[in-house]
C-alpha positions as CSV (number, residue, x, y, z in Angstrom):
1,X,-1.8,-32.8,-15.3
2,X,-1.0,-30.2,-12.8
3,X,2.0,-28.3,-12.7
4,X,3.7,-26.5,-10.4
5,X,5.1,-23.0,-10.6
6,X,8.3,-23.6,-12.6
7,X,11.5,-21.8,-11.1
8,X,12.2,-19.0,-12.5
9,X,16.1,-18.6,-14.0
10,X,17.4,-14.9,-12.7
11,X,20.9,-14.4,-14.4
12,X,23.5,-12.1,-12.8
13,X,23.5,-8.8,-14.1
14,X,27.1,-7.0,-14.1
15,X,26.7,-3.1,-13.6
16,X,30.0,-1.6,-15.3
17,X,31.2,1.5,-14.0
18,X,33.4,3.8,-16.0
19,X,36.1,5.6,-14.3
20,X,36.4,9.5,-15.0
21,X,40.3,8.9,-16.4
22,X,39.1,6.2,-18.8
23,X,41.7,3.8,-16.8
24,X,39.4,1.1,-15.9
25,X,35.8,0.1,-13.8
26,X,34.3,-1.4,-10.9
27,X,31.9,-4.3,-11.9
28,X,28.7,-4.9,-9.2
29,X,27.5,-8.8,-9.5
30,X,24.0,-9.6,-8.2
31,X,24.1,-11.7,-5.2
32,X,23.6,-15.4,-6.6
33,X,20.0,-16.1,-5.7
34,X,18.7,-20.2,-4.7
35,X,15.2,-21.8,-4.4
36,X,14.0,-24.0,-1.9
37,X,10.2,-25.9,-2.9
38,X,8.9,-26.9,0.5
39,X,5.4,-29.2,0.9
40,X,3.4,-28.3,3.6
41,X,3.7,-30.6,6.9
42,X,0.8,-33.1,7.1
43,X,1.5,-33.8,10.3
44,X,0.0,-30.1,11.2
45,X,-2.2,-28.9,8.3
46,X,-5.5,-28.8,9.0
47,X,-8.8,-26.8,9.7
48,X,-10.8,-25.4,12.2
49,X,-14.6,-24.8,12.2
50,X,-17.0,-22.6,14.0
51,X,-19.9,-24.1,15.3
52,X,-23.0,-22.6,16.8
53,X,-21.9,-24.6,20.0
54,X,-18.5,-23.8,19.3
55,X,-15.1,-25.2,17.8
56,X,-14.3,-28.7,15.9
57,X,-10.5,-28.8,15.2
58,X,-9.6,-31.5,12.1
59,X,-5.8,-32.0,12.1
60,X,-3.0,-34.2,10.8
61,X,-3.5,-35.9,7.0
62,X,-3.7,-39.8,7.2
63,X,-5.8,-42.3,5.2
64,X,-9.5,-40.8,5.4
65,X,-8.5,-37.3,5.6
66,X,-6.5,-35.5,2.6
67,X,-8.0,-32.1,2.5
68,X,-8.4,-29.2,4.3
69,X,-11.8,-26.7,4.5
70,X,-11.6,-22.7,4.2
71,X,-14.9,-20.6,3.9
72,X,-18.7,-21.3,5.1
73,X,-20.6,-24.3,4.4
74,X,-23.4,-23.7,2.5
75,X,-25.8,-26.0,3.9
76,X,-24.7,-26.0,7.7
77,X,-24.2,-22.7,7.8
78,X,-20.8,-23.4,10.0
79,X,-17.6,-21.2,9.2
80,X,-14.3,-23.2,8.7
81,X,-10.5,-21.8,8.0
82,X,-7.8,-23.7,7.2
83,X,-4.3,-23.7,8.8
84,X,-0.8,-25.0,6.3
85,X,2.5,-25.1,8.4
86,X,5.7,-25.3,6.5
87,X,8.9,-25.8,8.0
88,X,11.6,-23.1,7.3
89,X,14.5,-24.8,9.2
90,X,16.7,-28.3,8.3
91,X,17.5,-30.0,4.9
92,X,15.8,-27.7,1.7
93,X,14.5,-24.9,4.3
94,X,15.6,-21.3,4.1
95,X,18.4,-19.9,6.0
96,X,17.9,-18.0,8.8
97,X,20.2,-15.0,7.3
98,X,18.8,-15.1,4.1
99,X,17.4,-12.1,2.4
100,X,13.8,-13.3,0.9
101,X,13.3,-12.3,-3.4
102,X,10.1,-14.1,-3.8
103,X,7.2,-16.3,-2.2
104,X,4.7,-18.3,-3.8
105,X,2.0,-20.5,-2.1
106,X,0.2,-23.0,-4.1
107,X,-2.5,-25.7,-2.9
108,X,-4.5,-27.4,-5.1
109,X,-8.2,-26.7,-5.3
110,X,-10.5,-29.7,-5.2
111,X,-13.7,-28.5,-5.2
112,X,-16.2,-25.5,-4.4
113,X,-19.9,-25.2,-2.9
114,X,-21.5,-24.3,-4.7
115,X,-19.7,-24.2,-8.0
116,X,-21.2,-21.6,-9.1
117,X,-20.1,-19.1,-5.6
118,X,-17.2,-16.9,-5.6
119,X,-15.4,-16.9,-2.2
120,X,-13.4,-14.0,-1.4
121,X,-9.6,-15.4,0.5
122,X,-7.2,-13.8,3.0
123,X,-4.1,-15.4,4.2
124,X,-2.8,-14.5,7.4
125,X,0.7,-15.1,8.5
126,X,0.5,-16.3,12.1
127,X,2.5,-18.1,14.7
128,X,1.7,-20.7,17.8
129,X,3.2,-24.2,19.2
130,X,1.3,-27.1,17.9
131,X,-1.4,-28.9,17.8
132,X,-4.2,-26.2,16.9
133,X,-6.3,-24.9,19.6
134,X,-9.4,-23.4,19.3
135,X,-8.5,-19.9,19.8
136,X,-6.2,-19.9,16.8
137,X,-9.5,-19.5,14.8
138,X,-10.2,-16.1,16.1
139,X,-8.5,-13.3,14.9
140,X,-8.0,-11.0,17.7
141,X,-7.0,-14.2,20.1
142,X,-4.3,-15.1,17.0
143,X,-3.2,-12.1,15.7
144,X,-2.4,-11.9,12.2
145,X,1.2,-11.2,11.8
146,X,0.9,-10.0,8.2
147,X,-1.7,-10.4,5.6
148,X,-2.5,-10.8,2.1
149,X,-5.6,-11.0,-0.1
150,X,-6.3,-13.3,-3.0
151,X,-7.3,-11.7,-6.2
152,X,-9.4,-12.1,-7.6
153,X,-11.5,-14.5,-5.6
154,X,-11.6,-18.2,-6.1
155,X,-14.2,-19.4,-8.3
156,X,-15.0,-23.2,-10.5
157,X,-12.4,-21.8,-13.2
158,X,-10.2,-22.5,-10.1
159,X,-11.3,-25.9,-9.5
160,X,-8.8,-28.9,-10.5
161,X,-6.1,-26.2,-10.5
162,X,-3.3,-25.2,-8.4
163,X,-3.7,-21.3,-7.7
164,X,-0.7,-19.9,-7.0
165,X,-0.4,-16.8,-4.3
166,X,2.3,-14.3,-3.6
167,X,3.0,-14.2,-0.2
168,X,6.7,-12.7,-0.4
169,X,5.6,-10.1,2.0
170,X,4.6,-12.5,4.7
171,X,7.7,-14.7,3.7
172,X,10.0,-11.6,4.4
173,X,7.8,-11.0,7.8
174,X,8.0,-14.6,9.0
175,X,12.1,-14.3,8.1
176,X,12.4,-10.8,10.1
177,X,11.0,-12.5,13.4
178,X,13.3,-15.5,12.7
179,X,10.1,-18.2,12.6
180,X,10.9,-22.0,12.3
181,X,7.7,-22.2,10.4
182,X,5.8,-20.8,8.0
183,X,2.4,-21.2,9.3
184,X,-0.5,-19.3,7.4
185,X,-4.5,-19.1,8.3
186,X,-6.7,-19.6,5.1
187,X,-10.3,-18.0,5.8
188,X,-12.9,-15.8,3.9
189,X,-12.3,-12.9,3.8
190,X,-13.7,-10.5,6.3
191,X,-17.1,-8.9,5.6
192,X,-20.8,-9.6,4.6
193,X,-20.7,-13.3,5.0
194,X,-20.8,-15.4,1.6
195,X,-22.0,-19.3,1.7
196,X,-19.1,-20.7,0.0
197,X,-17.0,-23.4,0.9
198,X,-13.2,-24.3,-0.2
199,X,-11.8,-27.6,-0.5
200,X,-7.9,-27.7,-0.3
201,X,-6.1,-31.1,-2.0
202,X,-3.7,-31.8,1.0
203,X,-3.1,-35.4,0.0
204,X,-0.4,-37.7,1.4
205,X,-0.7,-40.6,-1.6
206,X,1.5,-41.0,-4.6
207,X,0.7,-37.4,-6.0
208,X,1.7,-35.7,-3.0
209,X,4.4,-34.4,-4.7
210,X,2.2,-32.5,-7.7
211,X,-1.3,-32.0,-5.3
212,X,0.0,-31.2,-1.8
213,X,0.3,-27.6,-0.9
214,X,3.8,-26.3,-1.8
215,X,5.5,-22.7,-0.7
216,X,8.5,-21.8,-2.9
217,X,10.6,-19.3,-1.8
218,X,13.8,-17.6,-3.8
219,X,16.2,-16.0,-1.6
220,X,19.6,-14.8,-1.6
């Protein structure tokens, strides 16, 4: 069974301050702090891959699609990089005034070619209207809007597990610049290319709610 990252309790901590008269304090509470679990949009995850004639963009979950590709293809030789959108706003989202504690992004690796590779991950924070185009592959056409780097790098101990990421810092980035979505680029990580390729649960079934990718964010 897989479980996802369990919320963590933060108590309010009371600060007492102790007048120079001995007549009485101040007391500082903490700001009470609230979670919201968000599942990624099937709708709009999906992946794109580089060709050697150029671009094939997969996107929208339904019946014979329920996962989502990051990293090169060992066999064809093809890059691909996965794209996750979450929606911030509505029901369960995260205010738009809120001040951002914590992120965690978690998706559910399925499998990894071949098992025995280690593929090196960065997550880029980016932003453009849907559907995926191809452009929002490159890098200097999509900007990144803030970054982070998955350590260590994915390998089979990985596999049948749901690896969970810190991306407070593009949280906090995607709240500064007051994005509807949280939308993040999954590739391998720049460099030497390595032949290893990522398989992302994204599925839409019964287990959605324990396998689908999830981004939990504590604000306050």
């Amino acid at each position: 069974m897989h479980v996802r990252i369990p919320v963590i309790a933060i108590a309010c901590g009371i600060l007492s301050l102790s007048g120079c008269g001995g007549g009485g304090g101040d007391t500082i509470v903490a700001p009470q702090t609230f979670t919201a679990k968000i599942l990624s949009d099937p709708r709009f995850d999906g992946d794109i891959e580089q060709t050697s004639s150029g671009f094939t963009i997969t996107q929208g979950m339904s019946s014979s699609v329920q996962t989502v590709f990051a990293g090169i293809d060992p066999v064809a030789g093809t890059e691909f990089r996965a794209f996750l959108d979450f929606p911030l706003t509505g029901s369960g989202g995260v205010p738009g005034n809120a001040s951002i504690s914590s992120a965690f992004l978690e998706f559910l690796v399925d499998d990894l070619q071949p098992i025995t590779g280690k593929l090196p991950v960065r997550i880029d924070l980016v932003a453009f209207p849907q559907p995926m185009i191809e452009t929002d592959f490159d890098r200097n056409a999509q900007p990144a809007l803030a970054s982070v780097i998955v350590t260590p790098d994915i390998s089979r101990a990985d596999v049948g597990t749901l690896v969970p990421i810190d991306v407070t810092a593009l949280m906090v980035e995607a709240q500064r610049r007051g994005l509807g979505d949280f939308q993040v680029r999954i590739m391998e990580d720049t460099g030497p290319p390595i032949s290893v390729l990522m398989i992302i649960d994204d599925s839409t079934g019964a287990n959605r709610a324990s396998q689908a990718p999830l981004l939990t964010v504590t604000y306050f």
